[in-house]
KEKE-3310 file (N, C-alpha, C; in steps of 0.2 Angstrom, whole numbers, plus 5000, padded with zeros to 4 digits):
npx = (4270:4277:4266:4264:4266:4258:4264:4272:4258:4253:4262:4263:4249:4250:4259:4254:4245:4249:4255:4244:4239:4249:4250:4235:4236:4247:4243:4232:4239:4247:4236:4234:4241:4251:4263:4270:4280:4280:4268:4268:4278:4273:4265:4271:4277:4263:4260:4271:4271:4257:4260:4268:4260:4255:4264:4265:4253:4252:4259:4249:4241)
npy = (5380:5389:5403:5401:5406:5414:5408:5395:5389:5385:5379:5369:5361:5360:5349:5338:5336:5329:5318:5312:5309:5302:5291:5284:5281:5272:5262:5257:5251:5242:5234:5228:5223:5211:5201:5196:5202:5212:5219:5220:5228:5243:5242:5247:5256:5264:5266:5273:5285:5287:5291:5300:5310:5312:5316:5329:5333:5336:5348:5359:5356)
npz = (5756:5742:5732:5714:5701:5686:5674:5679:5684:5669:5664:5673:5671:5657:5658:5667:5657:5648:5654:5657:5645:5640:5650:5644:5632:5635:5641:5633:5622:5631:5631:5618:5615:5611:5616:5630:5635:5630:5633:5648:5646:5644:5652:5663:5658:5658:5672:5678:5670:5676:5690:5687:5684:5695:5705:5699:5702:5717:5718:5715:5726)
capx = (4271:4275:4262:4265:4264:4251:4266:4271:4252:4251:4267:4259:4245:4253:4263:4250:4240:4254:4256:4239:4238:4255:4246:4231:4240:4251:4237:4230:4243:4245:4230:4233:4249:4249:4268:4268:4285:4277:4262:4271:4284:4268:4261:4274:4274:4257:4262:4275:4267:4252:4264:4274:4256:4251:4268:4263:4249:4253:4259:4243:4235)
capy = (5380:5395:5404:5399:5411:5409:5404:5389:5387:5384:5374:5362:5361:5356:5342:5335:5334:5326:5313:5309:5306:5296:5286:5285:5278:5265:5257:5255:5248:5235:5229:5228:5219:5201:5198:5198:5207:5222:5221:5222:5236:5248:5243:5250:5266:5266:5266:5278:5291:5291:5294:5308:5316:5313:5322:5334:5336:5337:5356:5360:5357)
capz = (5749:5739:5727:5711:5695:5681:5671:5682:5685:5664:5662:5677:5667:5652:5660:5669:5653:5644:5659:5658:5640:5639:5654:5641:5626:5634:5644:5625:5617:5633:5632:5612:5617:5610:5617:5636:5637:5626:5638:5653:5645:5641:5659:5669:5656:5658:5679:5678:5669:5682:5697:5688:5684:5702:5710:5699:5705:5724:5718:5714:5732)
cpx = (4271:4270:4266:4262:4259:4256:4268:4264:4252:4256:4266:4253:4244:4256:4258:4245:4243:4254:4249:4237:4244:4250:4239:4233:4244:4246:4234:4234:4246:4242:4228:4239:4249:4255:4268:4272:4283:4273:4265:4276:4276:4264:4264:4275:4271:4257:4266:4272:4260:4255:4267:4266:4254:4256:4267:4258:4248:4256:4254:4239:4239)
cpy = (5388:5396:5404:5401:5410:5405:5396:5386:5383:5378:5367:5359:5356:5350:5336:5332:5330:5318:5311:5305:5302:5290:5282:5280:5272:5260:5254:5250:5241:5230:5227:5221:5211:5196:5200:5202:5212:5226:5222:5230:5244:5248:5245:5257:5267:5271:5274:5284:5293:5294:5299:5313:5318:5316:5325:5339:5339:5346:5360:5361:5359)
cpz = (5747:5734:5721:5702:5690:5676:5673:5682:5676:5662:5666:5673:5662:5654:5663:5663:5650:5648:5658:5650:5637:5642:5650:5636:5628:5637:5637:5623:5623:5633:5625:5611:5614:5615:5628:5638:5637:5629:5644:5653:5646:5647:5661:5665:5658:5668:5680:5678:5672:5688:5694:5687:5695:5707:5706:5702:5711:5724:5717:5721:5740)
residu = (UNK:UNK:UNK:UNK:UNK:UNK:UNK:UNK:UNK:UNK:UNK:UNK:UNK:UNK:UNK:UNK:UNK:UNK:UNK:UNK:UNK:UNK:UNK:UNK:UNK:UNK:UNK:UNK:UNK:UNK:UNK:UNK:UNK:UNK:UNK:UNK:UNK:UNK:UNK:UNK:UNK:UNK:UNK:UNK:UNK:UNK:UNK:UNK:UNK:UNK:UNK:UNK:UNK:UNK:UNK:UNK:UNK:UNK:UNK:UNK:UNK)
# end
């Protein structure tokens, strides 16, 4: 892996935070969910947006 600038360092950062707190919010609104469909849509948001923080993160280490 190449070294990774402090700008890429800050923009990783930020994604990562954003991912995390999408991932945050849909988990919520799942488990707020009355309708199963809505609960299921908001689970696999919730899904997705952990696995994009977590390739992100694999640049990180």
């Amino acid at each position: 892996m190449s070294n990774l600038s402090e700008l890429e360092l800050q923009n990783l950062r930020h994604l990562i935070g954003g991912y995390e707190t999408s991932h945050c919010k849909m988990n919520a609104y799942a488990q707020q969910s009355q309708d199963a469909q809505v609960k299921q849509f908001f689970a696999k948001a919730a899904q997705s947006a952990m696995q994009n923080k977590q390739d992100l993160m694999q640049f990180l280490s």
